[in-house]
C-alpha positions as CSV (number, residue, x, y, z in Angstrom):
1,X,-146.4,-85.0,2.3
2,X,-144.4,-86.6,5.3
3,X,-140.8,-86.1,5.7
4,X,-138.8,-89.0,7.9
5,X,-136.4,-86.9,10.4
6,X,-132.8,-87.0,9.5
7,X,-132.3,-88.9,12.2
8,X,-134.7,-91.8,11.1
9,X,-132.9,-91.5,7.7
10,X,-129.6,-92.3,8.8
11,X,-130.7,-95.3,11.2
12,X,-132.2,-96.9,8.1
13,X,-129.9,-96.6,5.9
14,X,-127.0,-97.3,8.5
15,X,-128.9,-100.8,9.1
16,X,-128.9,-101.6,5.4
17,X,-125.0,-100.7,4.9
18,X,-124.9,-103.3,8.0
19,X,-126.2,-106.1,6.0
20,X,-130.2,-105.9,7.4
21,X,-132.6,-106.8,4.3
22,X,-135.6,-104.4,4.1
23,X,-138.0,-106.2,6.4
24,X,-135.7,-106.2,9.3
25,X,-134.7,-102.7,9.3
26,X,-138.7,-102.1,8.8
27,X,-138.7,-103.7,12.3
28,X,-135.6,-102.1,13.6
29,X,-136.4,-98.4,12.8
30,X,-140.5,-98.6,12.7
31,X,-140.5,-97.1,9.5
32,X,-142.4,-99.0,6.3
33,X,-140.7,-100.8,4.2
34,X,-141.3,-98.6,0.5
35,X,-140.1,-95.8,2.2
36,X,-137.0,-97.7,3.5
37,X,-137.0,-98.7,-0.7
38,X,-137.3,-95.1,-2.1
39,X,-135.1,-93.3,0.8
40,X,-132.0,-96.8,-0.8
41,X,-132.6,-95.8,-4.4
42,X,-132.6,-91.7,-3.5
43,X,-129.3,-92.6,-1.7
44,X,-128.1,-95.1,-4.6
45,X,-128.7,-92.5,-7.4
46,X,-126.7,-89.7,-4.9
47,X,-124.3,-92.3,-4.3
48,X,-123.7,-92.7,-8.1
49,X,-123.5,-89.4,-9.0
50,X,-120.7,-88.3,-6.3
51,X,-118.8,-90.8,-7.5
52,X,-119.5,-90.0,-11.2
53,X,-118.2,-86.7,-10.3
54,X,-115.2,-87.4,-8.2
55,X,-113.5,-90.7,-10.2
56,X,-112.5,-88.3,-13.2
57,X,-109.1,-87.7,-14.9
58,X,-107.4,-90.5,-12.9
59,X,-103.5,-91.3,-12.6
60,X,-103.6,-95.3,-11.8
61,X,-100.7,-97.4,-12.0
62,X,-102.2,-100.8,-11.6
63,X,-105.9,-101.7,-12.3
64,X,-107.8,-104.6,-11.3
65,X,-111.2,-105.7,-13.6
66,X,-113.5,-108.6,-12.1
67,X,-117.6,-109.3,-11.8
68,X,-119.6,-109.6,-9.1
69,X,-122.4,-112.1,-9.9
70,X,-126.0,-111.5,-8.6
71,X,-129.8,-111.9,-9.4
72,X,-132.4,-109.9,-9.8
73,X,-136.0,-110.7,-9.5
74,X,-135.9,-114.6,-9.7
75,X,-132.4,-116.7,-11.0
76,X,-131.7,-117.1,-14.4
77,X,-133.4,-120.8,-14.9
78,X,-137.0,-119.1,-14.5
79,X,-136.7,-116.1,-16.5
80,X,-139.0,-116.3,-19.5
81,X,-137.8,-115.1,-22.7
82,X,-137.5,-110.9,-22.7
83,X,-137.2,-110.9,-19.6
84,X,-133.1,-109.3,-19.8
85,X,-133.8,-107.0,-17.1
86,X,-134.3,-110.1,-14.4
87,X,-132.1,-113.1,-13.5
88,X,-128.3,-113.5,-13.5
89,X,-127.2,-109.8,-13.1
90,X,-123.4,-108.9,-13.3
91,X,-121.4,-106.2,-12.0
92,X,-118.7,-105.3,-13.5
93,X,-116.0,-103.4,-11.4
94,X,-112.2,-101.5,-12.0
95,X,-110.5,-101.6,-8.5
96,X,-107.1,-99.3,-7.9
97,X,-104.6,-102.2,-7.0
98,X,-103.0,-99.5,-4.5
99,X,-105.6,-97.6,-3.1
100,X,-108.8,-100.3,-3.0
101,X,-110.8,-97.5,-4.6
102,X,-114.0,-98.6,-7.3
103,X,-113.0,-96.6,-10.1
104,X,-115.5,-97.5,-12.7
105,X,-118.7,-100.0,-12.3
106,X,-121.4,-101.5,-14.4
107,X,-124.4,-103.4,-14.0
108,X,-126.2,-105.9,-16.4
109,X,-125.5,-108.9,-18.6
110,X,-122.3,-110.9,-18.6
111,X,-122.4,-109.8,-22.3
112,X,-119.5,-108.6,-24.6
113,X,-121.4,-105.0,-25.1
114,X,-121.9,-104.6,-21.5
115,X,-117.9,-105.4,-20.9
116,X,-117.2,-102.9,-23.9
117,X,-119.2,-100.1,-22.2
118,X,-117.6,-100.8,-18.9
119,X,-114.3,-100.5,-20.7
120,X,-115.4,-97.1,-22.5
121,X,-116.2,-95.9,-19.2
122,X,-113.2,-96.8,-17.0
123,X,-110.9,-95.2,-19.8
124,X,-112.9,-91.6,-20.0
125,X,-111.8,-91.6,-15.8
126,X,-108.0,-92.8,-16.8
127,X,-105.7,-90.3,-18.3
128,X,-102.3,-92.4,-17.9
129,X,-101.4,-95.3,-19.3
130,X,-102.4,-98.1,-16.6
131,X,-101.1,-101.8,-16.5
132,X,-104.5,-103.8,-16.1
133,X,-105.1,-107.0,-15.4
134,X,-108.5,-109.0,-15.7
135,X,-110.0,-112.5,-15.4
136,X,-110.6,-114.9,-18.6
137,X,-113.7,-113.3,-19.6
138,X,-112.8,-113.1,-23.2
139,X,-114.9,-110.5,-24.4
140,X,-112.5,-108.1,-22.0
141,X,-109.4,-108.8,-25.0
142,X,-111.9,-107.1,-27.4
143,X,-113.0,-104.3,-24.8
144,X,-109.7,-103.2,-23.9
145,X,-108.2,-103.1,-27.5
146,X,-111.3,-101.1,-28.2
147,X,-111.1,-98.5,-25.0
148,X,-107.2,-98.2,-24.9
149,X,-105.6,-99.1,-27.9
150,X,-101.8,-98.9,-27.6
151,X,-102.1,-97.2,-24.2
152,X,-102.8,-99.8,-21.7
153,X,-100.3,-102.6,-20.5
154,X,-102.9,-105.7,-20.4
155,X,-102.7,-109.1,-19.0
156,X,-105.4,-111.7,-18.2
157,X,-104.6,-113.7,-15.2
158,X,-106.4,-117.3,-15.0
159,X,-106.7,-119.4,-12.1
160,X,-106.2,-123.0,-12.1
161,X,-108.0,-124.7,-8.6
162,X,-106.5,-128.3,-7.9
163,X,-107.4,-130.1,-5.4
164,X,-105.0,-132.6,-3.1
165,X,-106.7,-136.2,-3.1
166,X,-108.1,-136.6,0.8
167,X,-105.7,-138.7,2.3
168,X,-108.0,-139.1,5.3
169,X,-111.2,-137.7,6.5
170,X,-108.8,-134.8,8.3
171,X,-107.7,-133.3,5.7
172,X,-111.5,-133.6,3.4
173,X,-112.0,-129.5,3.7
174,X,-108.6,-128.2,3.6
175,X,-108.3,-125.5,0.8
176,X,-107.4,-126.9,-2.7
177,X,-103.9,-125.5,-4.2
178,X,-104.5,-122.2,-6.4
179,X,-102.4,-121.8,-9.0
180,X,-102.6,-119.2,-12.2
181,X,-101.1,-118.7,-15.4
182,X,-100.5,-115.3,-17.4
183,X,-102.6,-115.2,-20.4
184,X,-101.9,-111.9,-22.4
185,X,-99.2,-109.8,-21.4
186,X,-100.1,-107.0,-23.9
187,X,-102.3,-106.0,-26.8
């Protein structure tokens, strides 16, 4: 069996982390591209458990929830029925207002089991009792009730996006006016 040098590790990985897809970092480092794939998920899964292992019994004032929305495989319009695994993918993350630290993540569905695992999860790391604040996702009310009971202070901020008529052709790509509203203060 070949082992790729240390150094030849870190070059290919470093060009991923830098945004190169699998192909060019193939090019880039000479080295084929399912090695490139096993040596990201061998780094992935040592990724996940370090942070598995270090984001435990944490004191967090303020807690941000929001999705990151991706595919996998082919989008969600040609995904055959079964096929759960491919298409929209979502991923789900808790973000320390303060610090910027990821303090709890999930992967899959945009689905209201999904959100309540991601939920379970983030409150096995949290031993305070954390304000949090999520998007209008409404299967989060359910979640956190669920995960913290009593012991959260819970809010779900919605943003309103309005747009200034274009007065002339100028002004056609300014930014629209963001504006939000408090949902839930508490459960």
């Amino acid at each position: 069996m070949n082992i790729l040098p240390f150094e030849k590790q870190v070059s290919a990985i470093a060009a991923l982390t830098e945004g190169c897809s699998i192909r060019a970092t193939e090019r880039l480092t000479d080295i084929h591209r399912d090695t490139i794939m096993r040596l990201g998920v061998r780094v992935g899964e040592g990724g996940a458990r370090l942070h598995d292992g270090i984001m435990r019994d944490l004191q967090v004032s303020i807690i941000e929830l929001d999705e990151i929305w991706g595919y996998v495989g082919k989008k969600q319009r040609r995904t055959q029925p079964g096929e759960i695994d491919k298409g929209d993918q979502y991923t789900f993350t808790a973000l320390d207002a303060t610090s910027k630290a990821i303090l709890s993540y999930r992967t899959g569905k945009r689905t209201a089991e999904n959100t309540r695992a991601f939920c379970m999860d983030l409150r096995e790391r949290v031993i305070n009792r954390p304000q949090v604040t999520s998007d209008g996702f409404e299967p989060y009310r359910v979640a956190m009730d669920e995960a913290f009971g009593i012991d959260v202070d819970y809010a779900m901020l919605v943003k309103h996006y309005d747009a200034e008529p274009a007065k002339d052709a100028a002004r056609r790509y300014s930014p629209g006016y963001v504006g939000s509203r408090l949902i839930r203060s508490t459960i």
